[in-house]
C-alpha positions in Angstrom: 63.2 72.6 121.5 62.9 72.5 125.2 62.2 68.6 124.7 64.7 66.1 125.7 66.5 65.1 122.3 65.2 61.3 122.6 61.5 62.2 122.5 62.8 64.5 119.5 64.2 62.2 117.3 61.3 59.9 118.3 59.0 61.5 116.7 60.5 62.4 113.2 62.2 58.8 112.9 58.2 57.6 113.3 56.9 60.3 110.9 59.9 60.0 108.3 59.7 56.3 108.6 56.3 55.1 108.5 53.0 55.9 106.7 52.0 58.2 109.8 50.4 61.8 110.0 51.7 64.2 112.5 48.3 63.9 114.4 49.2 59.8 114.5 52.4 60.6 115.9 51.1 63.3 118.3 48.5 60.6 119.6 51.3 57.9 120.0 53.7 60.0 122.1 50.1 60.6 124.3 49.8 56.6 124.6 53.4 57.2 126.6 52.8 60.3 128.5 54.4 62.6 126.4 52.5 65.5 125.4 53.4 67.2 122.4 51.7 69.3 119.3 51.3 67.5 116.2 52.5 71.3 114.9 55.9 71.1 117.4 56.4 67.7 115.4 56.3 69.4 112.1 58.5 72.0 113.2 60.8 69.1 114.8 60.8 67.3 111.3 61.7 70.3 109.5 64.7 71.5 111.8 66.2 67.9 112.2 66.1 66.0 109.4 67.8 67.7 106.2 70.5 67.8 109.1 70.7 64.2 109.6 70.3 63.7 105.7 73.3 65.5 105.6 75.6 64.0 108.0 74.5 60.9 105.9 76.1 61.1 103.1 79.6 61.4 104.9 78.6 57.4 105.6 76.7 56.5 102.3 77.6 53.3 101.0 79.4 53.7 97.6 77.0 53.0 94.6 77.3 51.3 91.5 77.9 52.3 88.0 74.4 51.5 86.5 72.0 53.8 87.2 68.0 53.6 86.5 66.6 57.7 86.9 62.8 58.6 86.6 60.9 61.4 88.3 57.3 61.1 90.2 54.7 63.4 91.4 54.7 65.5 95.0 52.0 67.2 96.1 53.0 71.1 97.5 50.4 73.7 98.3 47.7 71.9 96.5 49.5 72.0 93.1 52.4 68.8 91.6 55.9 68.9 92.0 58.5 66.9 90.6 60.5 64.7 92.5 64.0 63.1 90.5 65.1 60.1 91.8 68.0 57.5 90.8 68.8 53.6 91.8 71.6 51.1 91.0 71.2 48.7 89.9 70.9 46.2 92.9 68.3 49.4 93.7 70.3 51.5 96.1 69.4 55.1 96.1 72.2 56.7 94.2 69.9 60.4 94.9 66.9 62.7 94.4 65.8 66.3 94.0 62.6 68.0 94.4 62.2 70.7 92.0 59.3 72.7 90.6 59.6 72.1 86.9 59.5 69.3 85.0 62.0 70.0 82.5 66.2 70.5 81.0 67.3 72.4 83.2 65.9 70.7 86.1 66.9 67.5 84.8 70.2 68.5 84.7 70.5 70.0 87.8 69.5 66.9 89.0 72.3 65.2 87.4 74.8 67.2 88.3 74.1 67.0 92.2 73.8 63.0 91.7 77.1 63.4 89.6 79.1 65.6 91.8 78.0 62.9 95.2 78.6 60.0 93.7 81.3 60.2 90.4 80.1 59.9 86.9 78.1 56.8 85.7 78.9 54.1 83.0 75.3 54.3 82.2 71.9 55.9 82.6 68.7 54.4 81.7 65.9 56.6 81.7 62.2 56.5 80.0 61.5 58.2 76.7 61.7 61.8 78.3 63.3 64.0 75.8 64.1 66.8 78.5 65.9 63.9 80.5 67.7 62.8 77.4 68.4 65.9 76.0 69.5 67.0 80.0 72.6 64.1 79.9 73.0 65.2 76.2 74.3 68.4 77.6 76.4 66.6 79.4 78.0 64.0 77.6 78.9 66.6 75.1 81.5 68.0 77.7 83.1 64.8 78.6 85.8 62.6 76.6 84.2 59.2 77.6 80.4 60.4 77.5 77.9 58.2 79.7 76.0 55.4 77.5 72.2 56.5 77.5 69.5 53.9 77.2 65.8 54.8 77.1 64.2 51.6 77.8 61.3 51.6 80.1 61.2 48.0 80.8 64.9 48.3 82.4 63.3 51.1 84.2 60.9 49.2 86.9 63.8 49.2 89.3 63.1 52.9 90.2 59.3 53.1 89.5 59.5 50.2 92.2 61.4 52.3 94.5 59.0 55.3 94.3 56.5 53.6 96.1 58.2 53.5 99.4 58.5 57.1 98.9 54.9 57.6 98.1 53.8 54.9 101.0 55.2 57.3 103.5 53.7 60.9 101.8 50.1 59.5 101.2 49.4 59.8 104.9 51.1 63.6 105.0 48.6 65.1 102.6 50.7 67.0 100.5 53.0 69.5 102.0 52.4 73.4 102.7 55.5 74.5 101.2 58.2 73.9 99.1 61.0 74.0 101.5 59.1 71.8 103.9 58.6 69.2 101.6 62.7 69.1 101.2 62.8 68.7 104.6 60.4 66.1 105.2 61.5 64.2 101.7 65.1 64.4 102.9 64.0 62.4 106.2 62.3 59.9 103.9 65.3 59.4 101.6 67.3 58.7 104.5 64.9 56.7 106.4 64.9 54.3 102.8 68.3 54.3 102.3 69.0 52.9 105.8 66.5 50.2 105.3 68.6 49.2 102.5 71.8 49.0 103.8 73.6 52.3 102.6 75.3 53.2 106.2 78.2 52.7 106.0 79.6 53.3 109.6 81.6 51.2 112.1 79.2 48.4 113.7 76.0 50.0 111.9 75.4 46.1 109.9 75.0 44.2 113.5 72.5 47.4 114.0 68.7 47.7 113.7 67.3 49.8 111.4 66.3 52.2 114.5 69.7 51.8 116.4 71.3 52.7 113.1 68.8 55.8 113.0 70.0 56.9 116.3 73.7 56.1 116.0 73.8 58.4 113.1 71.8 61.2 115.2 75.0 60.7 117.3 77.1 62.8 114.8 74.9 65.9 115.4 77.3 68.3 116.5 75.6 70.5 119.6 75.0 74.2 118.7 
């Protein structure tokens, strides 16, 4: 961490944001006389950007009522994870959870961290998953005006769209080594996404380029 901050954030806003490898990254820093470990990225990646993910959602644009949720593939120490994801939609990423099972209870875990961010939804539409269903089932049961449910996988495209500039960004990585790291590195992509689309919501951050909005929000990092 002996790095100036700049070069830091540098170098995980390129790997979070683009289709890059750490060795790419390591060989673009080179081009401009800065000399760092592809490895000291990773580490980099790992330390900074669940943090920045975090101060995020203090500034996250509030999302509509509508939401589309579907789940896609990770790869983690050579075997699948499950990665839940949810959109408006106008396709603004509501949120998303990486979790090792592909089931209930992970399904509702998943809703109940989207839920708990972002209020309760009018309605979900999902595919023809029964754990899914059977996840916001559990739900609905508890509340007086229950969520409408629609499993219609045409109304669906909105998210399976959205995975792929998830899944742009990951080919290049490889798969990940472990399962904490691939929070890490999938929190930085999240972010990196939802700033493309226009879910910062901080003073001055719409006359902003995507980069400058990057860095304005790596402003809030409190020193340790």
């Amino acid at each position: 961490m002996h790095y100036p901050l700049e070069v830091m954030l540098t170098c995980v806003r390129w790997y979070a944001a683009y289709p890059l490898s750490l060795r790419h990254v390591e060989e673009m820093m080179a081009e401009r006389g800065v000399f760092v470990d592809h490895s000291t990225v990773s580490r980099w990646a790992i330390r900074i950007l669940p943090v920045l993910e975090k101060i995020f959602r203090k500034y996250k644009r509030q999302v509509g009522g509508s939401w589309r949720m579907d789940e896609t593939y990770v790869k983690v120490n050579g075997k699948w994870k499950y990665l839940y994801r949810a959109v408006d939609k106008e396709g603004k990423t509501i949120d998303f959870l990486l979790t090792a099972k592909r089931d209930k209870a992970a399904a509702k875990r998943f809703f109940d961290k989207a839920i708990a961010a972002n209020g309760t939804p009018e309605k979900v539409t999902m595919d023809k998953s029964g754990a899914n269903k059977a996840a916001i089932d559990g739900i609905n049961a508890d509340m007086e005006i229950p969520m409408v449910v629609r499993q219609i996988k045409y109304l669906n495209n909105i998210v399976e769209q959205d995975h792929r500039a998830v899944k742009r960004i990951t080919k290049p990585m490889l798969g990940f080594k472990s399962f904490q790291s691939a929070k890490s590195i999938l929190a930085g992509i999240e972010l990196m996404h939802m700033i493309r689309k226009g879910q910062l919501m901080m003073e001055g951050a719409d006359d902003l380029s995507f980069a400058d909005q990057f860095y304005a929000l790596a402003g809030k990092i409190r020193p340790v």
